[in-house]
Legacy VTK file of the C-alpha trace (Angstrom):
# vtk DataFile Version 3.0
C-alpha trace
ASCII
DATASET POLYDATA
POINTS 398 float
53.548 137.743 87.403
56.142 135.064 85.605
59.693 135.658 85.818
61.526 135.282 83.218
63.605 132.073 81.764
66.704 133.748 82.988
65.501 134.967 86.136
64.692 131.197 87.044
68.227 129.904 85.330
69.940 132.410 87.776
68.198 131.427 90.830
68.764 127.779 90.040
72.709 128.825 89.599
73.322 130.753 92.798
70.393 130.556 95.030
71.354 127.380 96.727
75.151 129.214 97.947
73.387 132.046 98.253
71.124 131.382 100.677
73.682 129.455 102.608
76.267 131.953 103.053
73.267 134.766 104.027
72.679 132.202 106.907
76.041 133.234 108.374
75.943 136.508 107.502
78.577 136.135 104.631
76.927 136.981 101.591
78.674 139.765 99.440
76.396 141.731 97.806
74.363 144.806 100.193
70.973 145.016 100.518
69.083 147.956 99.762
66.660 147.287 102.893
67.724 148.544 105.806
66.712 146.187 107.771
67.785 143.021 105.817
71.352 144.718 105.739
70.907 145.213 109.280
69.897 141.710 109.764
73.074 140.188 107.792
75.253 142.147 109.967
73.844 140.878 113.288
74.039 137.460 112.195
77.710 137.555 111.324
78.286 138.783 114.646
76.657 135.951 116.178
78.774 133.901 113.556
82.121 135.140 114.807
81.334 135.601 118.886
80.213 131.582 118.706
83.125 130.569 116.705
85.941 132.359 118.905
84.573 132.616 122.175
82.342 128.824 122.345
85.339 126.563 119.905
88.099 128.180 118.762
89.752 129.448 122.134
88.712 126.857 124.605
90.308 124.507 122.027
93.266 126.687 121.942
93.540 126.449 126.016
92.738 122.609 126.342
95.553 122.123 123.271
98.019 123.531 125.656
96.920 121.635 128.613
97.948 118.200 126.422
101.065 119.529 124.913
103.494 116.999 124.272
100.787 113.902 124.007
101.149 113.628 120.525
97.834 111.818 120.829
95.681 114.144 122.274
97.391 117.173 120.266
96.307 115.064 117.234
93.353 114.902 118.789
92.648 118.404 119.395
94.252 119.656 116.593
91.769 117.842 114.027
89.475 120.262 115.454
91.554 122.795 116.433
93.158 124.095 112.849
89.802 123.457 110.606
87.905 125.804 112.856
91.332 128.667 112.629
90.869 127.948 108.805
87.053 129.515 109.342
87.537 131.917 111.133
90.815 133.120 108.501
88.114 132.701 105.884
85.285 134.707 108.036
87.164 137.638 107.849
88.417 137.290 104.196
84.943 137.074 103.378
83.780 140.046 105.319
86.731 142.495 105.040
86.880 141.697 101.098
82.951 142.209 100.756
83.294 145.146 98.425
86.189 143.609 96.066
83.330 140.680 95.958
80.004 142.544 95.120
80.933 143.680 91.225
81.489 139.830 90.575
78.155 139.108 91.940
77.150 141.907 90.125
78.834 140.606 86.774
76.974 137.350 87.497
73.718 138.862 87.546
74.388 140.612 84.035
75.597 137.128 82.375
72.754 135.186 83.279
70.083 137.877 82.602
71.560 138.705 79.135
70.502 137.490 76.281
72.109 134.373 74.717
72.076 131.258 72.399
71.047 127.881 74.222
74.628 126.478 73.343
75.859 129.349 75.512
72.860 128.661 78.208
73.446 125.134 78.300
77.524 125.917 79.083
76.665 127.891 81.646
74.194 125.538 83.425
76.649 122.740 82.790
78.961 124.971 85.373
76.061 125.888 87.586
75.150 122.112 88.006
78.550 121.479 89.127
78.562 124.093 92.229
75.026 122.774 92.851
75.907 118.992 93.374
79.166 120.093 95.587
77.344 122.114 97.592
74.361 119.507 98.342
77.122 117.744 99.322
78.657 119.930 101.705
74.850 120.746 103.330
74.595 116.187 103.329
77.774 116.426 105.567
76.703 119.091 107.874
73.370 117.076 108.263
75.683 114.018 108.953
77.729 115.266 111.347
75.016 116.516 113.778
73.188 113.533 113.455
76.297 111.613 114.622
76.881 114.137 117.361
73.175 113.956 118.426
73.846 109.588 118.376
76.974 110.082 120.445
75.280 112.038 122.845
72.610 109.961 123.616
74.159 106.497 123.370
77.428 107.881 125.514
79.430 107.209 122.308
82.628 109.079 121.742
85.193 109.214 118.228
87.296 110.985 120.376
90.390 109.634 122.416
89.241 110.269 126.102
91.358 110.908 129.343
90.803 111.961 132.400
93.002 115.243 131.090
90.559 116.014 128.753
87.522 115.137 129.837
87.221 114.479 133.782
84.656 112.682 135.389
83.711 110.730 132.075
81.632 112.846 130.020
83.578 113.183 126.898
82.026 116.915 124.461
82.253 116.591 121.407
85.300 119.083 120.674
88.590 118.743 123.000
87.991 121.917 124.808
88.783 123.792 128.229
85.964 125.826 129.833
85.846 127.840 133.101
82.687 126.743 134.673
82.281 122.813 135.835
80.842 120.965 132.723
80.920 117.765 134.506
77.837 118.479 136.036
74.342 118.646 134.933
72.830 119.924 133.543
75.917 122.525 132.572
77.251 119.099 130.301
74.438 118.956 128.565
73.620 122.528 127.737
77.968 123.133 126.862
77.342 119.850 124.337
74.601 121.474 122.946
76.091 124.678 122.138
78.997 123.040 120.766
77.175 120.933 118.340
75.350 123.781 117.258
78.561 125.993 117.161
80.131 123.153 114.910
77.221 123.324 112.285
77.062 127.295 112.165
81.166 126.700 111.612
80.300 123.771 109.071
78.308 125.838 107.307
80.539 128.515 107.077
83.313 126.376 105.860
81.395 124.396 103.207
79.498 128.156 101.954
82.563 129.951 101.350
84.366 127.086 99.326
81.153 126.786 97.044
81.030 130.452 96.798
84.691 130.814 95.583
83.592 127.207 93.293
80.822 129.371 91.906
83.020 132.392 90.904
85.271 130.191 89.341
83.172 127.598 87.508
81.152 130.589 86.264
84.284 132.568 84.529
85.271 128.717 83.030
81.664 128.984 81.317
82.329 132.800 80.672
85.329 131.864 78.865
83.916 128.005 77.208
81.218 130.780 75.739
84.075 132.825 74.375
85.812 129.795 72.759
82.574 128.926 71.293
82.243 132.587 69.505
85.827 132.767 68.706
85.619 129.558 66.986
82.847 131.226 64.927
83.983 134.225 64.049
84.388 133.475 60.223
80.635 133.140 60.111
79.799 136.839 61.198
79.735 139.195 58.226
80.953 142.228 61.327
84.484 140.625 61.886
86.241 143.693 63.604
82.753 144.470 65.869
82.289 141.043 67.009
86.227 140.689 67.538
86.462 143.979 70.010
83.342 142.657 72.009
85.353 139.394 72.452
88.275 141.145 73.654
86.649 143.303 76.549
85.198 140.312 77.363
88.502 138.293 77.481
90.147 141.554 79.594
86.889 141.448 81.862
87.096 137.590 82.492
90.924 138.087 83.187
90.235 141.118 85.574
87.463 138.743 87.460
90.252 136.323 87.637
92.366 138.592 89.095
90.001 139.744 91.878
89.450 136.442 93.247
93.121 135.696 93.091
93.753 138.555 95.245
90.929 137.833 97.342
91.224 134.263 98.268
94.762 133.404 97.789
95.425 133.904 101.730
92.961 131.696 102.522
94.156 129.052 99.664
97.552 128.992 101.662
96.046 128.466 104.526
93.708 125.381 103.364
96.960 124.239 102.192
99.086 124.097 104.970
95.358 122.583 106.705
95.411 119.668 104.467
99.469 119.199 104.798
99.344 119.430 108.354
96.638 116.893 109.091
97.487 114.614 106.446
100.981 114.475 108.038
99.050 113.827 111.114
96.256 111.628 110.374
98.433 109.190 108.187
101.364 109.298 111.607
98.488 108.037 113.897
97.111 104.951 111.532
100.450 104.057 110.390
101.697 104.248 113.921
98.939 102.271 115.314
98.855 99.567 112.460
102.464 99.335 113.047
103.147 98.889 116.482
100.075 96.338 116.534
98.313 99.181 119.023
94.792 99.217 119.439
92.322 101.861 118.588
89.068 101.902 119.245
87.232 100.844 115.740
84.953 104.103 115.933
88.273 106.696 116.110
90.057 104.709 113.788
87.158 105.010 111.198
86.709 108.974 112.215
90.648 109.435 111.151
90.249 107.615 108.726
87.693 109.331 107.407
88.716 113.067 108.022
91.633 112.443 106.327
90.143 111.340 103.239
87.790 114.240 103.841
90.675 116.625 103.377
92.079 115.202 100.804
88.871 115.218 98.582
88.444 118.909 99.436
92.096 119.904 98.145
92.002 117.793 95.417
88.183 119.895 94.117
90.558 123.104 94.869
93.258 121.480 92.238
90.890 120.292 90.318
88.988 123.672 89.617
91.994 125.613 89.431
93.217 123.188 86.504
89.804 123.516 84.482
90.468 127.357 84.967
93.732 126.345 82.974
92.661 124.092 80.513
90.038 127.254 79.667
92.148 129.859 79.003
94.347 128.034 76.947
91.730 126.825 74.716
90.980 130.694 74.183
95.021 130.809 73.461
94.351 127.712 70.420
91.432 129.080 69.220
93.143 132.671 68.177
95.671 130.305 66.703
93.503 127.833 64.894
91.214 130.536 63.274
91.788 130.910 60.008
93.567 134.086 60.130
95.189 133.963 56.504
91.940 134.100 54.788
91.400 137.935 56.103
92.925 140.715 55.245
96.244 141.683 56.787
95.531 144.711 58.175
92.112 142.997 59.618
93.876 140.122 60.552
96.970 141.682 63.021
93.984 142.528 65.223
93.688 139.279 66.459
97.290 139.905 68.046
95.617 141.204 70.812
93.765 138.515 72.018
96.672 136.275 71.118
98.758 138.730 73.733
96.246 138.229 76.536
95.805 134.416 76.076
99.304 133.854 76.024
99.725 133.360 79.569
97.550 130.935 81.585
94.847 132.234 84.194
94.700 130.555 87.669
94.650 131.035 91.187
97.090 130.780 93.226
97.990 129.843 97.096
99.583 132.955 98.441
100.519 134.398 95.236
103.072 131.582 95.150
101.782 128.136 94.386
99.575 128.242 91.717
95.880 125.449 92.358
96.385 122.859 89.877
95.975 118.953 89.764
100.635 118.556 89.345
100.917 120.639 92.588
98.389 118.540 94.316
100.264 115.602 93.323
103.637 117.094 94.638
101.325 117.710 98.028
101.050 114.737 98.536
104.544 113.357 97.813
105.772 115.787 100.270
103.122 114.834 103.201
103.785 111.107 102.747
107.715 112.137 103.359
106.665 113.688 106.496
104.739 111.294 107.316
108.068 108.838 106.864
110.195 111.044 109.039
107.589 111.640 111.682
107.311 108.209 112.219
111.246 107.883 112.377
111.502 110.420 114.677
109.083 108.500 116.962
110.981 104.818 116.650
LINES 1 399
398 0 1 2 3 4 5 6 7 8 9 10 11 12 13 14 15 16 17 18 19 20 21 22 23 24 25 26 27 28 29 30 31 32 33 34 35 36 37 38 39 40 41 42 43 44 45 46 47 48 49 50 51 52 53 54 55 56 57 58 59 60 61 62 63 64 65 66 67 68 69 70 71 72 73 74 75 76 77 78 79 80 81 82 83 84 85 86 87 88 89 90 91 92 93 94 95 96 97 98 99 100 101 102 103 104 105 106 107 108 109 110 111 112 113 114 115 116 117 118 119 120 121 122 123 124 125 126 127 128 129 130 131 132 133 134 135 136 137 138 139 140 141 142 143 144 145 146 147 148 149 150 151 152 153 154 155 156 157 158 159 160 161 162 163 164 165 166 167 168 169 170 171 172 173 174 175 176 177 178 179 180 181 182 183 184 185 186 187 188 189 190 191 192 193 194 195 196 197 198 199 200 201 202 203 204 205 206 207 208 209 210 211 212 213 214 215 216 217 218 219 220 221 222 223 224 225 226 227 228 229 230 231 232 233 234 235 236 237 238 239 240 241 242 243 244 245 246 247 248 249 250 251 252 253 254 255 256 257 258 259 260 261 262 263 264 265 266 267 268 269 270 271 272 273 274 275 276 277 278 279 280 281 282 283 284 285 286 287 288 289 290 291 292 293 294 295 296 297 298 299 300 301 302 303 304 305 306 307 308 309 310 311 312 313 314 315 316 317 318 319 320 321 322 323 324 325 326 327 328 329 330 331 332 333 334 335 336 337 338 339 340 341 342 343 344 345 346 347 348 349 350 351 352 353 354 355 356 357 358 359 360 361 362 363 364 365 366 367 368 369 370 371 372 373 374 375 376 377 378 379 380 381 382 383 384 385 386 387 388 389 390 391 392 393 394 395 396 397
């Protein structure tokens, strides 16, 4: 049997982030089969026992083991905070699972309504967006275990080696403290392996949950584009007052969505942002250090710093970035109620675009802990304030 046009346009939209974050075990909405449901579970288990008990603590232990080598904690700590990051936005995902299902739910409804092809092609416009960033984030994954796979068997290493951190010579690919001998083989081999795949499943996790929150996002920016677009036309419909209260519950259900993923993700926003201060701070100390002081470093490390770094600062700048277009949106909804031509209708028909002028007055967007709000100015004043601590880091050191 064909499936409809909309069908297809919604599994284009989300079935790429969909699939990913079902991988992990991640994916909001329940299953009505048992045994899928049952499935989803188990493999979020698996998710969270590999990321604790395989990276997260034996980085923990092996950062304490090279406290004070500023170095080594950099080192470690490259590692060491994205993978805390996950695992802060493991359980978001997981313990917020019900606040998330209506908005996959709403998602579902806006694609497999009926619509104009201006309002179809806004919406795929959005979709397309999500779709190329997370490509991307599935090319990097890809990337990094084929560069993990090369190190492995060429005896490469991006990391900075001692006999601290890695005796006997055989360097794993995360800083890391173990309990049984991995020096030996083939223990080495089999403990590389499982890290590497670790890393990926943590990768993964990382890369779905950003796309998903990209998806909810980009989707209520199209959501309220569309709304622009009919606002804009309102003149044009002979049922002014019944095509003016659909527009408003649809405004109040956009800024409700908005609200949900504010409340949902704005713990985890703080988080990524303290990430991305923290080893930008770091990351620039090192190179600047190094290029300074006329030190060498290894032309493989210097290329992985310089490359994280740049890393993290692309993926807080798409945060900014998205959060501003989330801005720029629900202003224009602000104009339009502004620029219609109100004075042509009759007063008493006209005061009821007061209400939408109300609930447009004051700009939608997410936030970082409730406190900073994601936009393109505060991602400038990010970075102004992690170049000064870069300055005073590397005054503290002369």
């Amino acid at each position: 049997m064909d499936r409809s046009s909309e069908y297809n346009d919604l599994e284009w939209a989300i079935g790429l982030n969909r699939r990913m974050l079902k991988i992990v075990g991640l994916w909001p909405e329940e299953s009505k089969n048992h045994r899928e449901e049952l499935l989803s579970k188990l493999r979020f288990l698996v998710n969270v026992m590999t990321l604790i008990f395989i990276l997260i603590i034996p980085a923990l232990v092996s950062l304490i083991r090279v406290w004070g080598d500023m170095i080594l904690m950099i080192d470690n700590l490259q590692f060491t905070l994205p993978l805390l990051i996950t695992a802060l936005k493991v359980f978001i995902m997981w313990y917020k699972k019900g606040a998330l299902s209506p908005l996959i739910n709403m998602i579902v409804k806006d694609w497999m309504r009926i619509k104009i092809e201006e309002e179809r092609n806004i919406m795929l416009k959005q979709a397309r967006i999500i779709r190329l960033l997370a490509m991307c984030g599935v090319l990097m994954i890809i990337s990094t275990i084929l560069i993990s796979i090369c190190c492995f068997l060429f005896g490469w290493t991006l990391r900075h080696v001692t006999n601290l951190t890695d005796p006997m010579g055989k360097p794993l690919s995360i800083q890391s403290y173990y309990l049984h001998d991995v020096s030996s083989s083939p223990n080495y081999e089999l403990t590389y392996a499982i890290q590497v795949i670790g890393q990926s499943v943590s990768g993964l996790t990382y890369t779905a949950v950003d796309n998903f929150l990209g998806l909810l996002v980009l989707h209520i920016c199209g959501q309220m584009e569309n709304l622009h677009l009919r606002l804009l036309n309102l003149g044009k419909d002979s049922k002014f007052k019944a095509v003016l209260k659909y527009n408003i519950i649809d405004h109040i259900r956009l800024i409700r969505s908005i609200e949900i993923i504010d409340d949902t993700f704005n713990l985890m926003l703080l988080g990524l942002l303290f990430l991305f201060g923290i080893l930008f701070c770091l990351h620039g100390f090192l190179i600047i250090n190094v290029v300074n002081r006329g030190g060498h470093l290894p032309i493989g490390q210097l290329s992985f710093y310089v490359a994280a770094t740049l890393c993290v600062l692309m993926h807080m700048c798409l945060y900014c970035a998205v959060g501003e277009f989330l801005v720029t949106q629900s202003e224009r909804i602000h104009w339009a109620t502004y620029e219609y031509m109100w004075y042509t209708l009759n007063p008493k028909v006209a005061r009821n675009l007061i209400l939408i002028m109300l609930r447009s007055k004051k700009s939608l967007n997410i936030t970082a802990g409730k406190i900073f709000p994601m936009t393109m100015a505060m991602f400038c004043n990010l970075l102004k304030t992690s170049a000064g601590y870069v300055s005073v880091l590397l005054a503290h050191r002369n």
